[in-house]
N, C-alpha and C positions, 0 to 999 in steps of 0.2 A: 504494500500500500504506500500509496508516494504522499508526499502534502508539500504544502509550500509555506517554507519558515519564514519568507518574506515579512518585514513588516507591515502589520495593517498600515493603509496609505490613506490618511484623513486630510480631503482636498489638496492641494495641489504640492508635488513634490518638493520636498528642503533640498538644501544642500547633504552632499555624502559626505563625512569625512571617515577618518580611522579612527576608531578608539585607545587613547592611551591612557596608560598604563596610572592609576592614582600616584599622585607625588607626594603621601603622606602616610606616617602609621598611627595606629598600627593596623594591619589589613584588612579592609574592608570591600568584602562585594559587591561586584554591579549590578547583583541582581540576587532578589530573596523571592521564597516564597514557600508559602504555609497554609495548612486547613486542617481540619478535624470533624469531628462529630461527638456533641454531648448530650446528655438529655436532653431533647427538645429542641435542640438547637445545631446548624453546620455552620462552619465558616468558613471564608477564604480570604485569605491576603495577597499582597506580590508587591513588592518595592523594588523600580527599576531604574537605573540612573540615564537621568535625559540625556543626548545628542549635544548639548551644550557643554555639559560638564566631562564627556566621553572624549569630547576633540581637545578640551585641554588640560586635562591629567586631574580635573577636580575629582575627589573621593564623591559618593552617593549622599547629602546632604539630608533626604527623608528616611526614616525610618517605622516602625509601627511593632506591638505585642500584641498577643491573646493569650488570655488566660481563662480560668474559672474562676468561681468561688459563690459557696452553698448554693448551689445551682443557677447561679448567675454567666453570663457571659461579659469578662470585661475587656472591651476593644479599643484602642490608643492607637492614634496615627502623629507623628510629628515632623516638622520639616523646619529644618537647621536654617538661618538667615544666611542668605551667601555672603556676605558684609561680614561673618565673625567665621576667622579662619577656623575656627575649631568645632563650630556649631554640629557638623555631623556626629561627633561624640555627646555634643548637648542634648541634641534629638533622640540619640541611644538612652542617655543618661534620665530623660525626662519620661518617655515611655517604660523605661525598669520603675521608676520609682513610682509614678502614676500607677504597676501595676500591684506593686509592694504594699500600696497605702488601702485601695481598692479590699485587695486580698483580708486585710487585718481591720479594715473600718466596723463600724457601729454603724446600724440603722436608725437613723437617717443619713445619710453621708454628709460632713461636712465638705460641702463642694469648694469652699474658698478656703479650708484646710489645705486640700488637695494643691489647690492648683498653688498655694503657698510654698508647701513642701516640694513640690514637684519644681520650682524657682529657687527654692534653697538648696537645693542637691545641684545647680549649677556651682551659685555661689561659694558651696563647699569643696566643690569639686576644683576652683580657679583658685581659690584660697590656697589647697596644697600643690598648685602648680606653682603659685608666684609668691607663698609665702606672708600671704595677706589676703583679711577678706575684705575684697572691696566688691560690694553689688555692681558699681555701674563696668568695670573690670571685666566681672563675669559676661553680664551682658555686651562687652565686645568682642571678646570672647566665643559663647557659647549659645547668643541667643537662639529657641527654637520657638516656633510656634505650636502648639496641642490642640487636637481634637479628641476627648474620651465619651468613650460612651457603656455604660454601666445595663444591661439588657436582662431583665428579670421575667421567668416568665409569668404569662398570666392566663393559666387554663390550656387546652390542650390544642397545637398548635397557634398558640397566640403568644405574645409578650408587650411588656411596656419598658420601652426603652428611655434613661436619661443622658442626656447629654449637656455637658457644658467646653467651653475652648477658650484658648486664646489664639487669638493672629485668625490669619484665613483659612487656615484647615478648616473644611466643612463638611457637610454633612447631610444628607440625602433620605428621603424613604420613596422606593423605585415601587410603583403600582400600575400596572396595565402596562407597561413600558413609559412610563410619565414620572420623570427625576421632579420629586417635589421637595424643595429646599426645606431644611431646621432649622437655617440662621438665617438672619437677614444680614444687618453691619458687620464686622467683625468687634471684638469685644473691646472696649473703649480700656488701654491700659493703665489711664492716668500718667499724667507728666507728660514729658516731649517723646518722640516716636526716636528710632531708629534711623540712619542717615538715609534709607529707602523707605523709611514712611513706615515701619510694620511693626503692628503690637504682635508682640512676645516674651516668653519670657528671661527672665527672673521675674519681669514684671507682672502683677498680679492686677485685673482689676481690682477697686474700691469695691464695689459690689458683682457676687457672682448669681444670677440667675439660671438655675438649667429649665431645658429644654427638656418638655415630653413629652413622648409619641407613642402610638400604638400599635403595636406591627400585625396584621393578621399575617393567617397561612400563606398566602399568596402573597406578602409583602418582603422587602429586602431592604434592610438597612447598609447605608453606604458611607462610610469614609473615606476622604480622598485629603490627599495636599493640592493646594492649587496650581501643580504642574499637570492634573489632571481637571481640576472643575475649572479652568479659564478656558480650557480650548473645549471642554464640554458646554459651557454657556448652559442656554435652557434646558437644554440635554435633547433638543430636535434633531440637532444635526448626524452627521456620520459618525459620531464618535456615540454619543447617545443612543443610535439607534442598534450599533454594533455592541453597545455593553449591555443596554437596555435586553435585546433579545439574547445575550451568552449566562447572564444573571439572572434568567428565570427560572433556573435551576443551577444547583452550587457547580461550578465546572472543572474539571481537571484543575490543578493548584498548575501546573504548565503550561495550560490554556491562558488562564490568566493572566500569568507573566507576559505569553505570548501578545496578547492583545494592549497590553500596557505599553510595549514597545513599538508603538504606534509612533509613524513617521507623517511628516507633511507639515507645510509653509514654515513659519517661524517655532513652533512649540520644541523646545529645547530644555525642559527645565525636567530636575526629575519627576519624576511621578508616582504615588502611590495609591493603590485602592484596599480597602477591607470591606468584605460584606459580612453579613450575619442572617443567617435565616432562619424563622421558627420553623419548625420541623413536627406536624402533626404525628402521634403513636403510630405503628402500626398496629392493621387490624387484626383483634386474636381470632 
């Protein structure tokens, strides 16, 4: 059986270059990806380093976890500011810790805990690098932006998912093939932004509101970095219609990747996707 590992081509051809080689450690791949199945619930992820960062030796900047916990599904997508050389370890650093805190919390979750702790494990982390803790340091350093989402179920093939972020990581509930947004703004960080305009963290908003949704059987929760929701926009287009129908059902963890590594006009950044799916019993 033959296939073709091309990549999907969304409007009109980029530039080719070669990929090299990341100039940084400690070693990081340009391409991840992960799925499973829990009660009630399948997932899939895939983080793959955009055409921008491939031609000139930049490391993979996004990252993403899944974890459990008392039968929860907890999902984290993060994506490192290109402006702070080290941010791809931030986006690692922020996603472990987001899923450490998740794992060990009390119900209710303190959401502005979270995303607190989740900004102090940078600052920690630049602290024993430079021998000082300085917040603003870290954040040039390490900034990343977060999208978590905390997925509980609720009855048999249903759940109610939370969600809160900072920066543009966003977030999606995919129905009929129709990507209906969870966020509107991205989340106001307090203070002056980043030299490219982007809340993230260390920085925490003053107030965190999460978001919640209710996934039926037929619905699909989406995380993405915005090297995938810009060039997906409403999600009408080719790129939407190509994930919209591959996500109606959880796909090959391969597939995925495959499809992430979507080529065409300027879209160069990297990109990451996690879905989550309720997963109805089977019949006894």
């Amino acid at each position: 059986m033959s296939f073709d590992w091309a990549p999907p081509l969304i409007g009109v051809p980029g530039p080719q270059t070669p990929a090299r080689a990341p100039q940084t450690q400690p070693y990081r791949p340009d391409t991840v990806a992960d799925g499973w199945a829990a009660a009630g619930f399948e997932v899939r992820a895939a983080s793959v380093r955009g055409p921008g960062h491939r031609a000139s030796g930049v490391p993979r900047q996004d990252d993403f976890a899944l974890a459990t916990a008392a039968g929860s599904v907890i999902a984290v997508v993060a994506d490192g500011v290109s402006n702070a050389p080290l941010s791809h370890l931030g986006a690692t650093m922020v996603c472990r810790t987001v899923v450490d805190y998740l794992q060990r919390a009390a119900d209710p979750v303190d959401w502005h805990d979270l995303l607190r702790c989740a900004g102090w494990a940078l600052v920690e982390y630049a602290g024993r690098q430079l021998g000082e803790t300085d917040p603003q340091r870290a954040e040039t350093l390490l900034a990343s932006t977060v999208v978590v989402a905390l997925v509980r179920p609720d009855g048999p093939g249903r759940a109610v998912a939370h969600l809160v972020r900072v920066g543009d990581s966003t977030a999606w509930r995919l129905r009929d093939g129709g990507w209906e947004p969870l966020f509107t703004d991205p989340a106001d960080p307090g203070g002056e932004l980043l030299p490219d305009g982007v809340a993230a963290l260390p920085r925490v908003p003053a107030e965190v509101d999460p978001v919640a949704v209710t996934l039926a059987a037929d619905d699909v929760l989406v995380l993405a970095t915005d090297g995938f929701a810009e060039p997906l926009g409403p999600g009408t287009g080719d790129l939407g219609r190509l994930f919209g129908d591959a996500l109606t059902t959880p796909p090959a963890m391969t597939r995925l990747a495959w499809m992430l590594d979507f080529t065409g006009g300027s879209w160069d950044d990297d990109r990451t996707v996690l879905a989550v799916w309720p997963v109805p019993p089977e019949p006894s």
